[in-house]
LUMLUMDREN-2810 file (N, C-alpha, C; in Angstrom, 1 decimal):
<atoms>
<atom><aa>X</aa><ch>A</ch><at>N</at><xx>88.0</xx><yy>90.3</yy><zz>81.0</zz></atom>
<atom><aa>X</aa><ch>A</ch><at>CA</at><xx>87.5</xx><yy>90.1</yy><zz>82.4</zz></atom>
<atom><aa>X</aa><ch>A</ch><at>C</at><xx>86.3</xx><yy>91.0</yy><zz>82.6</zz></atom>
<atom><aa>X</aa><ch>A</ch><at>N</at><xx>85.5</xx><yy>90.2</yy><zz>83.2</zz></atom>
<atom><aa>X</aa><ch>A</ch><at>CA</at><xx>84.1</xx><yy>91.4</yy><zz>83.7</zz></atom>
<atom><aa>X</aa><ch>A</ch><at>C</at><xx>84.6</xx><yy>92.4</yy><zz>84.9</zz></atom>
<atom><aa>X</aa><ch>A</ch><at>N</at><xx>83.6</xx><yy>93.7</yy><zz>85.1</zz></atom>
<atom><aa>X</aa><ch>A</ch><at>CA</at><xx>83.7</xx><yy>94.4</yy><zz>85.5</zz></atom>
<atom><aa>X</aa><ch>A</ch><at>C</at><xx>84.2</xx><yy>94.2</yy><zz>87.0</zz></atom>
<atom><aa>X</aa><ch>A</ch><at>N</at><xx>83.2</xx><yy>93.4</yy><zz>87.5</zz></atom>
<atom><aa>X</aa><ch>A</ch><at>CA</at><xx>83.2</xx><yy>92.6</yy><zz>88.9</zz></atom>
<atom><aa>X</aa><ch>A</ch><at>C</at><xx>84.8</xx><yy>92.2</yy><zz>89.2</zz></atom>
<atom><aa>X</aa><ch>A</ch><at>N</at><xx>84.6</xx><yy>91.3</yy><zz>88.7</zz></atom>
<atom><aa>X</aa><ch>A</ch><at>CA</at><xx>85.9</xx><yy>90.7</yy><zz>88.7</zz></atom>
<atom><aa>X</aa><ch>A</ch><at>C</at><xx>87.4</xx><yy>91.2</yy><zz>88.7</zz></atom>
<atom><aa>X</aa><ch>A</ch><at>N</at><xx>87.4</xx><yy>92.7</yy><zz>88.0</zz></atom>
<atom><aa>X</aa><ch>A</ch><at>CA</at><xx>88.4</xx><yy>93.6</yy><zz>88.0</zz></atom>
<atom><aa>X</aa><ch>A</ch><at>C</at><xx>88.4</xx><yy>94.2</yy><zz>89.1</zz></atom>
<atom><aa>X</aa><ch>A</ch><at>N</at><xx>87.4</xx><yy>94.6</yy><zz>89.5</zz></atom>
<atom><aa>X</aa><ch>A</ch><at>CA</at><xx>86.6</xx><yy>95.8</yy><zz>90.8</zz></atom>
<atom><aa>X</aa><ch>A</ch><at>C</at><xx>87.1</xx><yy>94.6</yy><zz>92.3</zz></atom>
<atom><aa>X</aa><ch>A</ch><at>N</at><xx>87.3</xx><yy>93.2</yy><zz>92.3</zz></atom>
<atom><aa>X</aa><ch>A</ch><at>CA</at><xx>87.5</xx><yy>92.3</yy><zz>93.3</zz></atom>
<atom><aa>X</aa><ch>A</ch><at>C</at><xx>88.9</xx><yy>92.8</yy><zz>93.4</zz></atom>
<atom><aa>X</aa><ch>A</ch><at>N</at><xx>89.7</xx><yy>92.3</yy><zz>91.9</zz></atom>
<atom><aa>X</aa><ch>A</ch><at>CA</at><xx>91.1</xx><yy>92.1</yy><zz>92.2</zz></atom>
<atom><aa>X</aa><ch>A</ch><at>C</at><xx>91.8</xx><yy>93.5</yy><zz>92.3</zz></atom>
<atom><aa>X</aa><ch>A</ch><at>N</at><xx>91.3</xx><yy>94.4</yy><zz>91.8</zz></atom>
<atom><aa>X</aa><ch>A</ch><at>CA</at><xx>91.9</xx><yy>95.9</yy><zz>92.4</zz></atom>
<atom><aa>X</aa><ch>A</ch><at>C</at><xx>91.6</xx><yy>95.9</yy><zz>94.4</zz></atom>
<atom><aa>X</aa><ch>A</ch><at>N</at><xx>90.6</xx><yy>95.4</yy><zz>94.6</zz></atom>
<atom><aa>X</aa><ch>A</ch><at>CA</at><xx>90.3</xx><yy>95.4</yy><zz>95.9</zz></atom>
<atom><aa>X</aa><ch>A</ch><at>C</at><xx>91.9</xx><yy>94.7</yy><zz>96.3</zz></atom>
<atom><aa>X</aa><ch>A</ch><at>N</at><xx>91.4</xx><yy>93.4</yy><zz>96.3</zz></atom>
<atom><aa>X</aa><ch>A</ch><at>CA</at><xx>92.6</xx><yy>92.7</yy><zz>96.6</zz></atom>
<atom><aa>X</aa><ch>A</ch><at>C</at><xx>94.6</xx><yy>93.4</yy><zz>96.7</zz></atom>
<atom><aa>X</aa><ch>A</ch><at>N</at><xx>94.6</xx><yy>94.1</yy><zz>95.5</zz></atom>
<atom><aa>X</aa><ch>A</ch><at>CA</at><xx>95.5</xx><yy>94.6</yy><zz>95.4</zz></atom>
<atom><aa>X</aa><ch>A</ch><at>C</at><xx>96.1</xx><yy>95.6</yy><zz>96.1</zz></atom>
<atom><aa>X</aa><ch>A</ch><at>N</at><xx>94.8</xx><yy>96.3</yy><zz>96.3</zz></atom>
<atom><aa>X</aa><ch>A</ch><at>CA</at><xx>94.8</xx><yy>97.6</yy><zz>98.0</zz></atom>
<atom><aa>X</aa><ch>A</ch><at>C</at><xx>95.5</xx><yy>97.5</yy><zz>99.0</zz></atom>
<atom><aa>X</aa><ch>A</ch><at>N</at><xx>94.7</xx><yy>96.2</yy><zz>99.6</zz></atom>
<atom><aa>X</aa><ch>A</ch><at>CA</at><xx>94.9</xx><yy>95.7</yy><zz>100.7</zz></atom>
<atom><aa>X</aa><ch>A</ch><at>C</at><xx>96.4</xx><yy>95.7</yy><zz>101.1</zz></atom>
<atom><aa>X</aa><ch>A</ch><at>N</at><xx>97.3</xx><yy>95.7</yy><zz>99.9</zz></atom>
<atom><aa>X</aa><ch>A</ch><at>CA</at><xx>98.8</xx><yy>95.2</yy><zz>100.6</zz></atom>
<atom><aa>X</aa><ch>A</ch><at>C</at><xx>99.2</xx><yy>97.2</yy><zz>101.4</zz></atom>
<atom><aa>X</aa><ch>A</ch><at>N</at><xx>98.9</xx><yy>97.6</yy><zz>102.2</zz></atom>
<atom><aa>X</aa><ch>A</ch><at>CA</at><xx>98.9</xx><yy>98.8</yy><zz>102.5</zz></atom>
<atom><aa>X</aa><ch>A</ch><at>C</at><xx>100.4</xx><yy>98.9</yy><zz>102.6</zz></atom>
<atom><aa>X</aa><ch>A</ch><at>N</at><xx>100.8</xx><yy>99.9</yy><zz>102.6</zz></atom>
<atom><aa>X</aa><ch>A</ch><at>CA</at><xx>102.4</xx><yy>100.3</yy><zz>103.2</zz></atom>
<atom><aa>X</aa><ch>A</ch><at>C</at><xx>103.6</xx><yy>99.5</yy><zz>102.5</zz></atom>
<atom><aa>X</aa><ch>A</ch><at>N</at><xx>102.8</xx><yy>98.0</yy><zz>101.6</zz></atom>
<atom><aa>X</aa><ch>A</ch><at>CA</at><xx>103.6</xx><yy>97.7</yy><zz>101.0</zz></atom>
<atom><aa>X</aa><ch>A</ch><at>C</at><xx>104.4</xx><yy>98.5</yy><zz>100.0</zz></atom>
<atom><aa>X</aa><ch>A</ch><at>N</at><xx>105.6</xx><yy>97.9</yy><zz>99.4</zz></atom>
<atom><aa>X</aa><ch>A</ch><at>CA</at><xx>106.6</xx><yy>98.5</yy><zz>97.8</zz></atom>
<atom><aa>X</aa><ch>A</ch><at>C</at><xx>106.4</xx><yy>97.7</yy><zz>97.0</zz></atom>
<atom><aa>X</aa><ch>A</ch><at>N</at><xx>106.4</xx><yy>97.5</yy><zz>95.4</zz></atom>
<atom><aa>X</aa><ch>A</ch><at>CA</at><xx>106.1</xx><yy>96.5</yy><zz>94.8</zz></atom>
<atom><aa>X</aa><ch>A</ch><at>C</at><xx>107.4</xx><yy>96.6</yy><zz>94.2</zz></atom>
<atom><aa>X</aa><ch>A</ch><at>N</at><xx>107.6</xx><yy>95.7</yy><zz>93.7</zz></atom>
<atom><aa>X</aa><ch>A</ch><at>CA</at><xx>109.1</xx><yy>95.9</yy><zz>92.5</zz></atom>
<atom><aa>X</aa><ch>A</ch><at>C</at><xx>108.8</xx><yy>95.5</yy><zz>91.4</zz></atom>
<atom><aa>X</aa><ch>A</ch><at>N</at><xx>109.6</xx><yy>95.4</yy><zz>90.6</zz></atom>
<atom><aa>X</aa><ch>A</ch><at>CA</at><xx>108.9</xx><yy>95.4</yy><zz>89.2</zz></atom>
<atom><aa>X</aa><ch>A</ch><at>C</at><xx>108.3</xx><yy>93.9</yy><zz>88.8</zz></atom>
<atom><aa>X</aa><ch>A</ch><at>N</at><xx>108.8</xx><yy>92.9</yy><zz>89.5</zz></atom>
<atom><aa>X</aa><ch>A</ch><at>CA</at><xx>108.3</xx><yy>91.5</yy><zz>89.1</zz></atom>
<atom><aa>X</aa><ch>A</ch><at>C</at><xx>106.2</xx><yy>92.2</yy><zz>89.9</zz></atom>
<atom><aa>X</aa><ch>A</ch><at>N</at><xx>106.6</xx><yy>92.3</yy><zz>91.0</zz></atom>
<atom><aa>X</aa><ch>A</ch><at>CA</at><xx>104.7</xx><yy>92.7</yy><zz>91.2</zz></atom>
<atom><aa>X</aa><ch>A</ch><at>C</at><xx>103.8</xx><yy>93.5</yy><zz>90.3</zz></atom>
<atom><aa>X</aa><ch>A</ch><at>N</at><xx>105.0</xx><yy>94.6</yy><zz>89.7</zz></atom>
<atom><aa>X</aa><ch>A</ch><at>CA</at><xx>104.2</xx><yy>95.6</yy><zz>88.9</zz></atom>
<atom><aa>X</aa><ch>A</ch><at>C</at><xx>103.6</xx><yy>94.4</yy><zz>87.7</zz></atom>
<atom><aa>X</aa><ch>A</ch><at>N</at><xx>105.1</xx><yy>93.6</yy><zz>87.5</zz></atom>
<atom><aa>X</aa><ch>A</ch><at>CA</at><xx>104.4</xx><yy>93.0</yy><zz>86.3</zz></atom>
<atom><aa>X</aa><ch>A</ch><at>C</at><xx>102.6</xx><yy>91.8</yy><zz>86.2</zz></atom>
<atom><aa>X</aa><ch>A</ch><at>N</at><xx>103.1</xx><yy>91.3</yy><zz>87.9</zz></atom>
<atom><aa>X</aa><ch>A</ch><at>CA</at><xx>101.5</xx><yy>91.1</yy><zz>88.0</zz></atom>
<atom><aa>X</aa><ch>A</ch><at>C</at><xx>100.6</xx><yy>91.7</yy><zz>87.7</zz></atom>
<atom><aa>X</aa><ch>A</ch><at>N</at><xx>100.5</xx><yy>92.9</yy><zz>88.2</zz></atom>
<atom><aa>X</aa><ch>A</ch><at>CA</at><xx>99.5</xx><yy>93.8</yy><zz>88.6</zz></atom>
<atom><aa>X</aa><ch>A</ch><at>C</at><xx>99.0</xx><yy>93.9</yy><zz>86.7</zz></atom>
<atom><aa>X</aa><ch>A</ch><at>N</at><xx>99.9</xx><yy>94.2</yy><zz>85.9</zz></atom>
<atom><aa>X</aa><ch>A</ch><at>CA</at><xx>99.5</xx><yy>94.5</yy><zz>84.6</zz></atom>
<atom><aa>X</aa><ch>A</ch><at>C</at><xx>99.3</xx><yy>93.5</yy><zz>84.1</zz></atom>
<atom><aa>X</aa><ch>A</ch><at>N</at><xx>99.7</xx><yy>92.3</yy><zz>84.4</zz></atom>
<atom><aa>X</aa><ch>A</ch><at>CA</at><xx>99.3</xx><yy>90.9</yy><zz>83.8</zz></atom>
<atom><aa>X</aa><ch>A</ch><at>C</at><xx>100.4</xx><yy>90.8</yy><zz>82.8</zz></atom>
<atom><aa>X</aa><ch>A</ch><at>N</at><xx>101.4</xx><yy>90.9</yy><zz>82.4</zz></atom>
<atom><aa>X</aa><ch>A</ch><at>CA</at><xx>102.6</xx><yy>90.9</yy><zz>81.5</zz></atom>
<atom><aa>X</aa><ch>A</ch><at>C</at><xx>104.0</xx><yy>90.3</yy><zz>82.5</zz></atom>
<atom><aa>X</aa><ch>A</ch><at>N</at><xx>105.1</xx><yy>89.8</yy><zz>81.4</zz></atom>
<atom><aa>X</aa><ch>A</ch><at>CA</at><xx>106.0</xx><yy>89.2</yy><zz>81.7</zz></atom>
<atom><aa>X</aa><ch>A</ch><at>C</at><xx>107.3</xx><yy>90.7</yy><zz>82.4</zz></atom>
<atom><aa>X</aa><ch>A</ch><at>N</at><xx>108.0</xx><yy>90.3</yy><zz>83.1</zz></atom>
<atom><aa>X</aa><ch>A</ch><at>CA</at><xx>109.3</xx><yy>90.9</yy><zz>83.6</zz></atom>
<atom><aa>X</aa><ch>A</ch><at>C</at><xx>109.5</xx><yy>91.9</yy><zz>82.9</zz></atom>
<atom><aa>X</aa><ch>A</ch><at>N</at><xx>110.2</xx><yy>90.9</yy><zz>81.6</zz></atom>
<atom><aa>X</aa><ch>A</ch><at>CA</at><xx>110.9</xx><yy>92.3</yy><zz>80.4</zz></atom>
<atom><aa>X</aa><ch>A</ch><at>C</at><xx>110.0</xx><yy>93.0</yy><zz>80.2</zz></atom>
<atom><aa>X</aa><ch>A</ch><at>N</at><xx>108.8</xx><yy>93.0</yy><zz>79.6</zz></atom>
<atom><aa>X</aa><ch>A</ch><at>CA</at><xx>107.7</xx><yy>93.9</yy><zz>79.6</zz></atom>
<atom><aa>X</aa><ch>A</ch><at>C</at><xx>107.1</xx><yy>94.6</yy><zz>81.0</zz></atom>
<atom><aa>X</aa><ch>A</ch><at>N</at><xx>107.3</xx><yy>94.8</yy><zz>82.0</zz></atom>
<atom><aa>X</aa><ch>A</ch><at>CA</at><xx>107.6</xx><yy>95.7</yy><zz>83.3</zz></atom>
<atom><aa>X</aa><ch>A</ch><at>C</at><xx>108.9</xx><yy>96.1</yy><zz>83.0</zz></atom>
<atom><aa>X</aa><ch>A</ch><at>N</at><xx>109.7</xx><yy>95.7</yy><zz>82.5</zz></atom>
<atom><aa>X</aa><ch>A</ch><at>CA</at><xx>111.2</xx><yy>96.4</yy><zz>82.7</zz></atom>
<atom><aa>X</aa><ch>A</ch><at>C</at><xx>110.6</xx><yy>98.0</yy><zz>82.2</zz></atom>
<atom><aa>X</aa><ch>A</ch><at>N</at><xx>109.8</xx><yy>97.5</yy><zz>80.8</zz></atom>
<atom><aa>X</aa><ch>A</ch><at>CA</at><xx>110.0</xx><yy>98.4</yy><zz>80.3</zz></atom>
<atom><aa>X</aa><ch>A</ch><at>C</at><xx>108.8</xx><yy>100.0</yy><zz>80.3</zz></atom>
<atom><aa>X</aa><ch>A</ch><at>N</at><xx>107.9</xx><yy>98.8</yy><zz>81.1</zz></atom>
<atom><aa>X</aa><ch>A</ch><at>CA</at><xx>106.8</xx><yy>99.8</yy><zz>81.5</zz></atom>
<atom><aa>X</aa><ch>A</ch><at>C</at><xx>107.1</xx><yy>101.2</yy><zz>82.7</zz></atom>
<atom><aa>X</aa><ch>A</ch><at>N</at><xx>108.6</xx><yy>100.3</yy><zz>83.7</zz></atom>
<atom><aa>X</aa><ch>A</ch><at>CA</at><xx>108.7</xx><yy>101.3</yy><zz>84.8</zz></atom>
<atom><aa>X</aa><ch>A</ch><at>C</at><xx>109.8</xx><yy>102.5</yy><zz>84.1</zz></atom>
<atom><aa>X</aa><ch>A</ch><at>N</at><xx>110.2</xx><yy>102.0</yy><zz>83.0</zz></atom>
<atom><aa>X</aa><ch>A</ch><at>CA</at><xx>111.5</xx><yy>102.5</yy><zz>82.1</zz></atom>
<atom><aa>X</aa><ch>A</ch><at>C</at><xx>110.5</xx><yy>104.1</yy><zz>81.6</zz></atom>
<atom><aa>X</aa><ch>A</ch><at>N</at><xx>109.5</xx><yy>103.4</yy><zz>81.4</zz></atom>
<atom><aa>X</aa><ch>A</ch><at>CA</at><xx>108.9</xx><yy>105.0</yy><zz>80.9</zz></atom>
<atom><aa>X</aa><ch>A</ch><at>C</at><xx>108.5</xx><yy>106.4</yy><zz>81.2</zz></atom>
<atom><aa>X</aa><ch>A</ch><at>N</at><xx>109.4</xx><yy>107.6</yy><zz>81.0</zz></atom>
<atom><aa>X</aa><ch>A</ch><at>CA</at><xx>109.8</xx><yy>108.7</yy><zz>81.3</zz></atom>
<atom><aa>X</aa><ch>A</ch><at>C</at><xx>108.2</xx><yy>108.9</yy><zz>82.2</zz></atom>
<atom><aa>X</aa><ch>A</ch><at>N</at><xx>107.2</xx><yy>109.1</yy><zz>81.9</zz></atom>
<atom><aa>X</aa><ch>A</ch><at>CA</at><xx>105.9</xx><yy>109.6</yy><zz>82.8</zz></atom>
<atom><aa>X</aa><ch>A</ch><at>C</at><xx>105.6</xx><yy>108.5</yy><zz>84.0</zz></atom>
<atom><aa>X</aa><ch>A</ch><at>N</at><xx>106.1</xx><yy>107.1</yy><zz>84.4</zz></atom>
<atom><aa>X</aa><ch>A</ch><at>CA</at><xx>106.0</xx><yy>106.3</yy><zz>85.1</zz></atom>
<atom><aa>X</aa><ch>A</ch><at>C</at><xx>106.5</xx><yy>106.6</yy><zz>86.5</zz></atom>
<atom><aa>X</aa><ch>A</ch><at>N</at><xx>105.9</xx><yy>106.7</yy><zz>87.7</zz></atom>
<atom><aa>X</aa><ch>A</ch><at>CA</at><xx>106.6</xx><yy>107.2</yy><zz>88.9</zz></atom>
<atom><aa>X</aa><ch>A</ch><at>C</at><xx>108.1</xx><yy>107.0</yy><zz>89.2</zz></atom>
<atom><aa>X</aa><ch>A</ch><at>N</at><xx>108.3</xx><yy>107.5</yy><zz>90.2</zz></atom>
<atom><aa>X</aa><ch>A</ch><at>CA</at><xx>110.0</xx><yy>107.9</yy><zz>90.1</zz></atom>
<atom><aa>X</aa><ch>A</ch><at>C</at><xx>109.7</xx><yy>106.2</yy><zz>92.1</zz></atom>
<atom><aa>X</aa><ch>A</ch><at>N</at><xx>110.6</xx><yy>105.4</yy><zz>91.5</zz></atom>
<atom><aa>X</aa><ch>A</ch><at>CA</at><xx>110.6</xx><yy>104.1</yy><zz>92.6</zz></atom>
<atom><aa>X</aa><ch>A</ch><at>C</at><xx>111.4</xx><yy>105.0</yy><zz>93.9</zz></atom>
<atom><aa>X</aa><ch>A</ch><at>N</at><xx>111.2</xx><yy>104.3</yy><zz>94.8</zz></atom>
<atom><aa>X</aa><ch>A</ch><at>CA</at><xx>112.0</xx><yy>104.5</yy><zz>96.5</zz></atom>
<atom><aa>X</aa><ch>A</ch><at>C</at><xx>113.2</xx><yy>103.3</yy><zz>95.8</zz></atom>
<atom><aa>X</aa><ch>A</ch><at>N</at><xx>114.2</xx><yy>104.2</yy><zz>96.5</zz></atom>
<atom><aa>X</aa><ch>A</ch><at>CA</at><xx>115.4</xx><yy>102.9</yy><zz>96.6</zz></atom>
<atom><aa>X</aa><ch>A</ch><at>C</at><xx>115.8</xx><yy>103.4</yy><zz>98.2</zz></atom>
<atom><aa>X</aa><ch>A</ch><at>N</at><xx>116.0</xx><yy>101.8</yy><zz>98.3</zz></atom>
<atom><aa>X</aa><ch>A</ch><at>CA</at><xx>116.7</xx><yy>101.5</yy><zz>99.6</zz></atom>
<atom><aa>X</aa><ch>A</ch><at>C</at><xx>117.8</xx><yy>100.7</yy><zz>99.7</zz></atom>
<atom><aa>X</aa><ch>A</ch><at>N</at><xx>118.7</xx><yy>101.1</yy><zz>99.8</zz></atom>
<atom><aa>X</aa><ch>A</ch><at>CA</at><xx>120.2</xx><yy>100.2</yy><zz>99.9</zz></atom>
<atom><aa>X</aa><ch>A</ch><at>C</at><xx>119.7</xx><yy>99.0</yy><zz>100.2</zz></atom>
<atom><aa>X</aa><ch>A</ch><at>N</at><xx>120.0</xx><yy>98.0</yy><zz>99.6</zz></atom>
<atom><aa>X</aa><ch>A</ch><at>CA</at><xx>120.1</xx><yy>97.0</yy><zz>99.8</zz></atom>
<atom><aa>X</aa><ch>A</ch><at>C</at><xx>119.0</xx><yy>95.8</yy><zz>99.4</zz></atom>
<atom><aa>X</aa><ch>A</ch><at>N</at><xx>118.0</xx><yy>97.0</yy><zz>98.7</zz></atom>
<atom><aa>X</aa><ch>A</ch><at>CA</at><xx>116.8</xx><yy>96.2</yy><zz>98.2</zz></atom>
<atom><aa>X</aa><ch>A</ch><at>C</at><xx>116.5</xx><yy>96.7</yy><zz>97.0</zz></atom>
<atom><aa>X</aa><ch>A</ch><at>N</at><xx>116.8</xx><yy>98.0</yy><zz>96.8</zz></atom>
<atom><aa>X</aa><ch>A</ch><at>CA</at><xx>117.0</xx><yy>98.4</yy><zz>95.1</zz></atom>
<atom><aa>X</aa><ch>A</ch><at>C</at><xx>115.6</xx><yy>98.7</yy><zz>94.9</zz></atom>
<atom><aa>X</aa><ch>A</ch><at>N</at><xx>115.1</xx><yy>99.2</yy><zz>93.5</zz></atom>
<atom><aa>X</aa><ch>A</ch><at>CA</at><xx>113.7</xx><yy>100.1</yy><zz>93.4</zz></atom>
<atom><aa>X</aa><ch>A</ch><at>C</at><xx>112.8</xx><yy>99.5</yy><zz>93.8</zz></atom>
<atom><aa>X</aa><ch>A</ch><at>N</at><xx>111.4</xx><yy>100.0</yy><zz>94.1</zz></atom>
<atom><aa>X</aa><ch>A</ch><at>CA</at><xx>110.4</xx><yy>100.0</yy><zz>94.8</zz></atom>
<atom><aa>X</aa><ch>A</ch><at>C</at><xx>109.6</xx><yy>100.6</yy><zz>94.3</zz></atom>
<atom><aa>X</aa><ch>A</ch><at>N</at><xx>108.4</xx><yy>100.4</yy><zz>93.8</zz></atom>
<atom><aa>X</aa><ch>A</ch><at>CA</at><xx>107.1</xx><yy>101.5</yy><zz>93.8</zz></atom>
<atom><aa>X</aa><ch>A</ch><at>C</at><xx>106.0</xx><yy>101.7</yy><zz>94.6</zz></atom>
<atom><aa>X</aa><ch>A</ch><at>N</at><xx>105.2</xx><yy>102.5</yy><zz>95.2</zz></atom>
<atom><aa>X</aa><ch>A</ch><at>CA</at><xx>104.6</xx><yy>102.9</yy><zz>95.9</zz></atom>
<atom><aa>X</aa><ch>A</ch><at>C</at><xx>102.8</xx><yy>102.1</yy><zz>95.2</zz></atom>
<atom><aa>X</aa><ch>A</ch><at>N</at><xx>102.6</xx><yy>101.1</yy><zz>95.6</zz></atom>
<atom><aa>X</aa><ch>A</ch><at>CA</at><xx>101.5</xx><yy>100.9</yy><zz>94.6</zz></atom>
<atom><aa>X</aa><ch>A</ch><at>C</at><xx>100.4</xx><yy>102.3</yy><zz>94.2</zz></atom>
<atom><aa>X</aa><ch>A</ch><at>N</at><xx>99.7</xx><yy>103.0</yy><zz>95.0</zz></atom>
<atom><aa>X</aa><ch>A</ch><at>CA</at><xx>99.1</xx><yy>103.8</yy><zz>94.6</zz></atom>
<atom><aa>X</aa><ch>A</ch><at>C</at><xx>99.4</xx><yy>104.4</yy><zz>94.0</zz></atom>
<atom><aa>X</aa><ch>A</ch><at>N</at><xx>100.7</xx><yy>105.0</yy><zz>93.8</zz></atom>
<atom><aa>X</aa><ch>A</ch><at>CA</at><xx>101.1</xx><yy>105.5</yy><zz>92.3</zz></atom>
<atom><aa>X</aa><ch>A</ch><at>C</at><xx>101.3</xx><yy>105.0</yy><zz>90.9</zz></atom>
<atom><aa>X</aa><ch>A</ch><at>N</at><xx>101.5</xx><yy>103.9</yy><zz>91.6</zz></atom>
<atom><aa>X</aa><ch>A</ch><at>CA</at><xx>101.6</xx><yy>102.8</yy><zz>89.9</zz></atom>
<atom><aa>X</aa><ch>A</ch><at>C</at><xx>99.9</xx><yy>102.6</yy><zz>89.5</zz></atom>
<atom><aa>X</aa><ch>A</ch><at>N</at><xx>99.0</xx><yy>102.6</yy><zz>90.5</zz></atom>
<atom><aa>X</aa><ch>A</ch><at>CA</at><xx>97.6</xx><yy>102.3</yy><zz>90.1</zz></atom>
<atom><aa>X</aa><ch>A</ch><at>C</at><xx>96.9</xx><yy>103.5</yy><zz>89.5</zz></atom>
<atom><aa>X</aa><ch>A</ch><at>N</at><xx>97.5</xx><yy>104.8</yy><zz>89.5</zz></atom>
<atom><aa>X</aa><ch>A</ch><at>CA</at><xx>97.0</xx><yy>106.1</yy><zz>89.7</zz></atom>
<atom><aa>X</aa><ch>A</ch><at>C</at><xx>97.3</xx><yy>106.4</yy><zz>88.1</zz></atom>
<atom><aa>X</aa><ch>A</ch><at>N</at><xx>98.5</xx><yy>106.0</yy><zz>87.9</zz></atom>
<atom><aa>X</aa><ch>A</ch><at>CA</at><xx>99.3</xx><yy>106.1</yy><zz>86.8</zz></atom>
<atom><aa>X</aa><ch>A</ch><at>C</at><xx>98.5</xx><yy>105.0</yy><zz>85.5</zz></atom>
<atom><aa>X</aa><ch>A</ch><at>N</at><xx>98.5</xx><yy>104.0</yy><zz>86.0</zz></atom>
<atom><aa>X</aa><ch>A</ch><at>CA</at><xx>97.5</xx><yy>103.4</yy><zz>85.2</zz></atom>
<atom><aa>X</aa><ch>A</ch><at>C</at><xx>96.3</xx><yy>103.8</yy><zz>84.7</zz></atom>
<atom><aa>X</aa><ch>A</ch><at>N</at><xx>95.5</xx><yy>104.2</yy><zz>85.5</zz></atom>
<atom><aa>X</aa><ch>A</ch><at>CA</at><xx>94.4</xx><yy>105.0</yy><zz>84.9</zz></atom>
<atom><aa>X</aa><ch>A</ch><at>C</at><xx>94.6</xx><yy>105.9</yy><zz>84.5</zz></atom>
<atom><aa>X</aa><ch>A</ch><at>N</at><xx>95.7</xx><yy>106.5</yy><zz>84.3</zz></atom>
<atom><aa>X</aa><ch>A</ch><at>CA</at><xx>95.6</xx><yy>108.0</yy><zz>83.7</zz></atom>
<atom><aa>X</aa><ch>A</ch><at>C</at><xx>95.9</xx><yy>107.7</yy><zz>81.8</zz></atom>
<atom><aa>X</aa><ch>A</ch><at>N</at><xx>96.5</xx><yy>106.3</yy><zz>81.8</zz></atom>
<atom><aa>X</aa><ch>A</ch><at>CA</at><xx>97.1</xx><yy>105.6</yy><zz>80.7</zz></atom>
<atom><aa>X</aa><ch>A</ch><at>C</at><xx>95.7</xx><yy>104.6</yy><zz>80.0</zz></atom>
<atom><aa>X</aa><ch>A</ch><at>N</at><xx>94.6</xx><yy>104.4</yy><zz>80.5</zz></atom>
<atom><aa>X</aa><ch>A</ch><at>CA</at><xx>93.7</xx><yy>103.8</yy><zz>80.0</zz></atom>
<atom><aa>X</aa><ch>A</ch><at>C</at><xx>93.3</xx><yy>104.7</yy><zz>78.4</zz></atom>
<atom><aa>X</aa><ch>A</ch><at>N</at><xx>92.9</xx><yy>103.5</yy><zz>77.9</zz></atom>
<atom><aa>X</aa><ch>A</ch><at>CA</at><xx>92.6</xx><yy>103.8</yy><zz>76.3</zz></atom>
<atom><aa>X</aa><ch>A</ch><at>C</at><xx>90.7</xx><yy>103.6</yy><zz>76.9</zz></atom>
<atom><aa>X</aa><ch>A</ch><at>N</at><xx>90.3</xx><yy>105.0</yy><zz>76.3</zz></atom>
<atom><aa>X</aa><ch>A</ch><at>CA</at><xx>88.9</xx><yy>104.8</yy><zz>76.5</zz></atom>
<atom><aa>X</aa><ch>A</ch><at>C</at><xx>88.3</xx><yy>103.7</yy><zz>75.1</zz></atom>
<atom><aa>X</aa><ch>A</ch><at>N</at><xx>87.3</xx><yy>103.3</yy><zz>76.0</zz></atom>
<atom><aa>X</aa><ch>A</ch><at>CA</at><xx>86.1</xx><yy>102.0</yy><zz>74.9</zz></atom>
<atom><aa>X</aa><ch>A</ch><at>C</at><xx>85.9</xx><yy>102.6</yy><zz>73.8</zz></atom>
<atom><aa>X</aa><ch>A</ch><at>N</at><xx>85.9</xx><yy>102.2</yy><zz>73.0</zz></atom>
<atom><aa>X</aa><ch>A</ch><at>CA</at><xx>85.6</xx><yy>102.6</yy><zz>71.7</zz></atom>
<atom><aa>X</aa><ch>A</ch><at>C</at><xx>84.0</xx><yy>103.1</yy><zz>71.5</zz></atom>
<atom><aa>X</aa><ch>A</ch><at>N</at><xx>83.5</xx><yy>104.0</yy><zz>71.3</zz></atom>
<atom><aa>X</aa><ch>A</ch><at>CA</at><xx>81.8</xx><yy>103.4</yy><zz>71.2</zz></atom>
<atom><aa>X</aa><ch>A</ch><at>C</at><xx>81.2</xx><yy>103.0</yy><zz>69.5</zz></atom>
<atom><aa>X</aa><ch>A</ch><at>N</at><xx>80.4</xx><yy>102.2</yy><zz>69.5</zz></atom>
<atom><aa>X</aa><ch>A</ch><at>CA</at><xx>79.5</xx><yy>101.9</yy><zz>68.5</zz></atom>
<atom><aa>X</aa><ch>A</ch><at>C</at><xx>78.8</xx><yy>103.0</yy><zz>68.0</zz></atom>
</atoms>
């Protein structure tokens, strides 16, 4: 995906303010299926979710986005 294009849909993804994501959204967000979110929020450095009776884990998106970039593989250079 070009730069642009990523730079829109992070916008996009801001926007939900005050929202919780759960792990079906995280798995949007990364572009990967369920079980592969199961196992991304599974991982010991991966923020700690809000639970709320009756709705079960939650993530805070700007911690899941914060977290992601800390996890980026830099570009290789030539």
């Amino acid at each position: 995906m070009s730069d642009t294009l990523n730079e829109i849909l992070e916008e996009l993804r801001s926007q939900r303010v005050g929202s919780l994501w759960s792990t079906a959204e995280i798995g949007v967000y990364f572009g990967v299926k369920s079980k592969t979110a199961c196992g991304i929020v599974a991982d010991p450095s991966f923020p700690d979710p809000v639970t709320a009776p009756g709705v079960g884990r939650r993530w805070l998106p700007d911690e899941v986005r914060a977290w992601a970039k800390r996890h980026r593989k830099p570009k290789r250079r030539a």
